[in-house]
C-alpha positions as CSV (number, residue, x, y, z in Angstrom):
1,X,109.4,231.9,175.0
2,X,109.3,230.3,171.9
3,X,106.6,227.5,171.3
4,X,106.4,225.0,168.3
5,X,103.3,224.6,166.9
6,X,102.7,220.4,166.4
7,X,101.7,219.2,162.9
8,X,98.5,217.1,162.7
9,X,98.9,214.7,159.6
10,X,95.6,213.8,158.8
11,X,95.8,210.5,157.1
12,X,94.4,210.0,153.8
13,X,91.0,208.1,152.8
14,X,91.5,205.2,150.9
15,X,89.0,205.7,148.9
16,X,90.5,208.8,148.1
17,X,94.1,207.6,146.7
18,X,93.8,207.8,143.3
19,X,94.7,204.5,141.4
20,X,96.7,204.4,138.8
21,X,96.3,204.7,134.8
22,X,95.2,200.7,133.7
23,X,97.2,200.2,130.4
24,X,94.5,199.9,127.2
25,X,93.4,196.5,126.6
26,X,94.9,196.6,123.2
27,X,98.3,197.7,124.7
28,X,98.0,194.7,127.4
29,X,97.7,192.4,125.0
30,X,100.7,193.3,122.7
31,X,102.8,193.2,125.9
32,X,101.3,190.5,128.2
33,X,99.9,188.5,126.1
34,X,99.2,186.9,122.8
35,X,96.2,187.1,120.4
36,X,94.0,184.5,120.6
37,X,94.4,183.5,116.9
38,X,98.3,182.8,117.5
39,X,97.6,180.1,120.1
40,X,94.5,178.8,118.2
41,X,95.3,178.7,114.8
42,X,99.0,176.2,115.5
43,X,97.1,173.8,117.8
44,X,94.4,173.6,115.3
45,X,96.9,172.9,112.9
46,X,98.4,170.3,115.2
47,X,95.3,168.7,116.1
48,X,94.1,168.4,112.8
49,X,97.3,166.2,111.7
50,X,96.9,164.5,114.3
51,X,93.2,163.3,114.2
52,X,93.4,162.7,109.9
53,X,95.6,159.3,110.8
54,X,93.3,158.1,113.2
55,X,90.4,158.7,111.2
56,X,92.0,156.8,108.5
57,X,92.6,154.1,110.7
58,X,89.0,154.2,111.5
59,X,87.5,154.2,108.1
60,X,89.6,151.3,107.2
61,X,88.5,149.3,110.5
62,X,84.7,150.2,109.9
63,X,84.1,150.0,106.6
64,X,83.2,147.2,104.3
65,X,85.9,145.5,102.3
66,X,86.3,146.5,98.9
67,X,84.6,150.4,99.6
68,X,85.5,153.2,98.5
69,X,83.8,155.7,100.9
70,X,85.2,158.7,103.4
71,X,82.5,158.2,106.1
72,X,82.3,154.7,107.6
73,X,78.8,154.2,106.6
74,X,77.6,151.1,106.9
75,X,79.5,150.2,109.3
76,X,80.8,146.7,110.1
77,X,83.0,144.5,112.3
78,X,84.1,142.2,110.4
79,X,87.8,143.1,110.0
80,X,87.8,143.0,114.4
81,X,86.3,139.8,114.1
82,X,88.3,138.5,111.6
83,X,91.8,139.7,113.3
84,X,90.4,138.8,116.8
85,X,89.5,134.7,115.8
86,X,91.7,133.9,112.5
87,X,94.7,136.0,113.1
88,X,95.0,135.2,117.0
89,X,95.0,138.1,118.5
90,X,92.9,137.3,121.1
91,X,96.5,135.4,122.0
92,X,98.4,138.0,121.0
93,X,96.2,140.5,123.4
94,X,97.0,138.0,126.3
95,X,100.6,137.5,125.7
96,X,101.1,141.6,125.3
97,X,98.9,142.3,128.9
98,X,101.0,139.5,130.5
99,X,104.7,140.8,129.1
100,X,103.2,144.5,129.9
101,X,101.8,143.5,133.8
102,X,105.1,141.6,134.4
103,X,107.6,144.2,133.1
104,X,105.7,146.8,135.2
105,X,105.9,145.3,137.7
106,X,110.0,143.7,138.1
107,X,110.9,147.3,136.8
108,X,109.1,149.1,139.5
109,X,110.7,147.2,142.1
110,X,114.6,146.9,141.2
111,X,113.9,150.3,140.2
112,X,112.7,151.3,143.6
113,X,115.1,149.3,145.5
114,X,118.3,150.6,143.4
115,X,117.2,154.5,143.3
116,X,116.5,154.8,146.7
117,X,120.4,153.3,147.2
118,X,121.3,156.3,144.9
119,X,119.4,158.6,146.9
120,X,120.1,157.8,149.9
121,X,123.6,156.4,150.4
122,X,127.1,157.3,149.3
123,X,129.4,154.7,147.7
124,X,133.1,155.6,146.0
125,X,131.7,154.4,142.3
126,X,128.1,156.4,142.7
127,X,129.3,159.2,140.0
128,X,130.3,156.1,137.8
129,X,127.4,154.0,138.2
130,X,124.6,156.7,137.5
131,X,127.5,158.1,134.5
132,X,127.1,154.3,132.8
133,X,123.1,154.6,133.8
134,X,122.9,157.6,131.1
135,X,125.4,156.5,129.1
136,X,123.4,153.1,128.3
137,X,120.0,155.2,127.2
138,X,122.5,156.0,124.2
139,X,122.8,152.2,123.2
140,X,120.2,150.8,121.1
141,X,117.9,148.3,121.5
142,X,118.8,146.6,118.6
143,X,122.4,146.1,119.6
144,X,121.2,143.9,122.6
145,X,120.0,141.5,120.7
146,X,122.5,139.0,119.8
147,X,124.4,138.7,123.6
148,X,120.8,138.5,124.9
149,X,119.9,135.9,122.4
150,X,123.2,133.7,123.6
151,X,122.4,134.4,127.2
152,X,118.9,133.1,127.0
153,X,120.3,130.4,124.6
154,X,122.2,129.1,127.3
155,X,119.5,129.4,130.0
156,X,117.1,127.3,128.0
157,X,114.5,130.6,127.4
158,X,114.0,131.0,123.8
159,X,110.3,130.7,122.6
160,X,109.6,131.5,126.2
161,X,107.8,134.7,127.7
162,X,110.0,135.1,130.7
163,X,113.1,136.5,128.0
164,X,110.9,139.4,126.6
165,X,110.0,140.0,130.6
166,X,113.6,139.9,131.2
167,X,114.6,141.4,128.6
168,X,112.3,144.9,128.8
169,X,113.0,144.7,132.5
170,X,116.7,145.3,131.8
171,X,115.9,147.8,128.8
172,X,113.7,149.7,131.2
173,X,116.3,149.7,134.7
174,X,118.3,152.4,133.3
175,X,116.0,155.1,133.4
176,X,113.9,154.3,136.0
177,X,116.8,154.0,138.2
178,X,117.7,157.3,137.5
179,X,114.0,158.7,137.9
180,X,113.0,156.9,141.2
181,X,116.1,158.2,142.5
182,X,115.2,162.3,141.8
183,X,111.7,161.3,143.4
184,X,113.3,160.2,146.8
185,X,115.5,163.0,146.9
186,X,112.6,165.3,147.1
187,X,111.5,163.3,150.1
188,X,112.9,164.9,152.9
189,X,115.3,163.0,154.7
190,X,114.3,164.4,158.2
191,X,110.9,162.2,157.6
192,X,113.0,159.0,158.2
193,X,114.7,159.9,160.6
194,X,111.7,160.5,162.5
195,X,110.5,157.7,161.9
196,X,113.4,156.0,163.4
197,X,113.5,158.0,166.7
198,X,110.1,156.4,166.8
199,X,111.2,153.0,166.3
200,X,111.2,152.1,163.1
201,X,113.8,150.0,161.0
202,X,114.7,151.6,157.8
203,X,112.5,149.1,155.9
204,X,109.6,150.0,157.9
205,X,109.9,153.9,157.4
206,X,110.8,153.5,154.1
207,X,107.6,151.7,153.6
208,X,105.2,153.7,156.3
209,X,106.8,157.6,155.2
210,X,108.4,157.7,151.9
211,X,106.5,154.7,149.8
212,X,103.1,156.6,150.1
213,X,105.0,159.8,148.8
214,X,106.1,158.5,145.7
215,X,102.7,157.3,144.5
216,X,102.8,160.1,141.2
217,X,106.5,159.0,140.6
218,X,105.6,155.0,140.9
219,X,102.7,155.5,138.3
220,X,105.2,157.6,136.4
221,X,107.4,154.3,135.9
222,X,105.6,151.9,136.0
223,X,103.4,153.5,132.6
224,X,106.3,154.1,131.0
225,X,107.7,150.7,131.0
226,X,104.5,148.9,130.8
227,X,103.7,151.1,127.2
228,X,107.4,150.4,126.1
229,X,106.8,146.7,126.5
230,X,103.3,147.2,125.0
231,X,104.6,149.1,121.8
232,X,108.4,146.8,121.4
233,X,108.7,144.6,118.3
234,X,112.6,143.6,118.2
235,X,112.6,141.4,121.5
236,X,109.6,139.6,121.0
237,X,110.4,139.4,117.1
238,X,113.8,137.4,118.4
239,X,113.2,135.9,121.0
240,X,109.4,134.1,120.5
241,X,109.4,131.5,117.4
242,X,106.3,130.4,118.4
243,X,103.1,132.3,116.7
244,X,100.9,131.3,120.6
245,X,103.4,133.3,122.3
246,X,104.4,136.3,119.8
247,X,102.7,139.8,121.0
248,X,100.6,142.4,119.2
249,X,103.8,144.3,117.6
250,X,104.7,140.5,116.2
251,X,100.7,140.1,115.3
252,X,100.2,143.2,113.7
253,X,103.1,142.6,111.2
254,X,102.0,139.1,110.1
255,X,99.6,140.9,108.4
256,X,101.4,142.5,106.0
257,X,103.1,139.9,103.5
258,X,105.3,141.0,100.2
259,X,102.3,140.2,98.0
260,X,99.6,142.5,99.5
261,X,98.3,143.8,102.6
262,X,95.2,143.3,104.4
263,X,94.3,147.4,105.2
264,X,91.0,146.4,107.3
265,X,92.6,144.0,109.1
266,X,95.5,145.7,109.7
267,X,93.5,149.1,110.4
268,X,91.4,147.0,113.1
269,X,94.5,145.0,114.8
270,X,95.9,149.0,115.1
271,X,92.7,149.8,117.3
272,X,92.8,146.6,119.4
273,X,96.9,147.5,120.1
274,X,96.2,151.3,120.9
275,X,93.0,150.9,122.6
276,X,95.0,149.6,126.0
277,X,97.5,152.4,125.7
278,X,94.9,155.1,125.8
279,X,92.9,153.8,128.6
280,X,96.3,153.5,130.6
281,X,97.0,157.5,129.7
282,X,93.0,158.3,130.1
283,X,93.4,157.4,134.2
284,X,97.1,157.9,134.9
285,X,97.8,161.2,133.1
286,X,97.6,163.4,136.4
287,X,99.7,161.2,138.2
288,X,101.7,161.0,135.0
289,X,102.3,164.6,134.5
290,X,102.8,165.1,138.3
291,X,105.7,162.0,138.6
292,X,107.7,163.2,135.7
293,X,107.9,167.3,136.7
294,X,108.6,166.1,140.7
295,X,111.8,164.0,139.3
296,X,113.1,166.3,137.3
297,X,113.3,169.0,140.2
298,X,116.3,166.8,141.7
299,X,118.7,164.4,140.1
């Protein structure tokens, strides 16, 4: 009678597995990664081009008129005073926030109304439409500016604010159209339609489910256009003959003339126009960053 003997496997300890061979560190970096030096050395580069204009602009804002110096030292305010009372740009500062606030807010809106039609519903001309979308990024701003200027002509609206609102608002649609529209589609569509089996009108679970999703892409927008409007000469340069209503881009080049230019002045109206800019970006910039990369997932 024949008998087989069973094998016992006796499993191994762990501990007791040997692990494998790490790579040197020298060899880990030449493969994984780069030197520290190579990704030190070109932003240092960078940031050091970028920081020398803005220090210029500095010294000439600080510094007495007529010195000479590199550091700032005494410092004065003159030349914020000086822009802030005799130049108007307390005006001009008021004008800009109320163009800026206004364009925000009209883009935001159509914006949001027509993407989440290009999200969410199919027409025959939808291929068309967002086509001639792109295709009008291409056109610039500057060829606007005379069948704007004979619209608004005929509506009675030049030397009035409401055209540069208008006018950015339309400049902006385009691409906000087409961004809104890549945020919606990453809301799922299942959302709404629970919300309807629940009751709700598509207003309401538009409003209740997908508005509260699209907070980053909203802030997104909304920055962009309201720093375009901030930053754009041309329509305001056209459009406003009157210096109480011009803008900061319109203030800042009344003072340069053909004769000579005004460097503190000029240096301190720069702060006053960037100063609003970077406190938009210093709050916004996670929403920012977070808007932009969740609308170009889908589009």
């Amino acid at each position: 009678m024949i008998t087989k003997e069973a094998t016992v496997i006796v499993p191994t300890p762990v501990d007791d597995i040997p692990e494998p061979p790490r790579p040197h560190r020298k060899q880990r970096r030449a493969w994984d990664e780069a030197p520290r030096w190579q990704i030190y050395l070109p932003l240092g580069i960078y940031l050091v081009f970028t920081l020398i204009p803005f220090y210029w602009i500095l010294l000439f804002a600080l510094r007495p008129a007529g010195s000479t110096s590199l550091v700032p030292w005494p410092m004065t305010l003159d030349h914020f005073e000086k822009v802030w009372t005799e130049r108007a740009f307390g005006t001009y500062f008021e004008n800009s926030i109320l163009v800026g606030v206004a364009t925000l807010v009209m883009t935001t809106l159509v914006a949001l109304a027509g993407g989440y039609a290009l999200a969410r519903f199919d027409f025959k001309v939808k291929r068309a439409f967002m086509l001639a979308l792109l295709c009008s990024q291409f056109v610039p701003g500057a060829l606007l500016l005379v069948p704007l200027f004979q619209i608004f002509a005929e509506l009675q609206m030049i030397n009035s604010l409401g055209s540069v609102i208008i006018a950015e608002t339309v400049f902006q649609l385009p691409l906000s159209m087409i961004l809104i529209s890549g945020f919606i589609k990453n809301v799922p569509y299942s959302l709404e339609e629970a919300a309807w089996v629940d009751g709700c009108n598509r207003f309401t679970a538009f409003r209740v489910v997908v508005l509260p999703l699209l907070r980053p892409g909203l802030i997104a927008v909304g920055s962009f256009a309201f720093v375009h409007s901030w930053n754009h000469f041309l329509f305001a340069l056209m459009f406003l003959s009157d210096q109480g209503k011009q803008t900061i881009p319109v203030g800042l080049n009344t003072l340069m003339s053909a004769d000579s230019v005004d460097l503190g002045a000029l240096a301190a109206g720069g702060i006053i126009a960037a100063v609003p800019v970077v406190i938009v970006f210093a709050f916004i910039q996670k929403w920012l960053i977070t808007g932009f990369s969740a609308g170009a997932v889908k589009g």
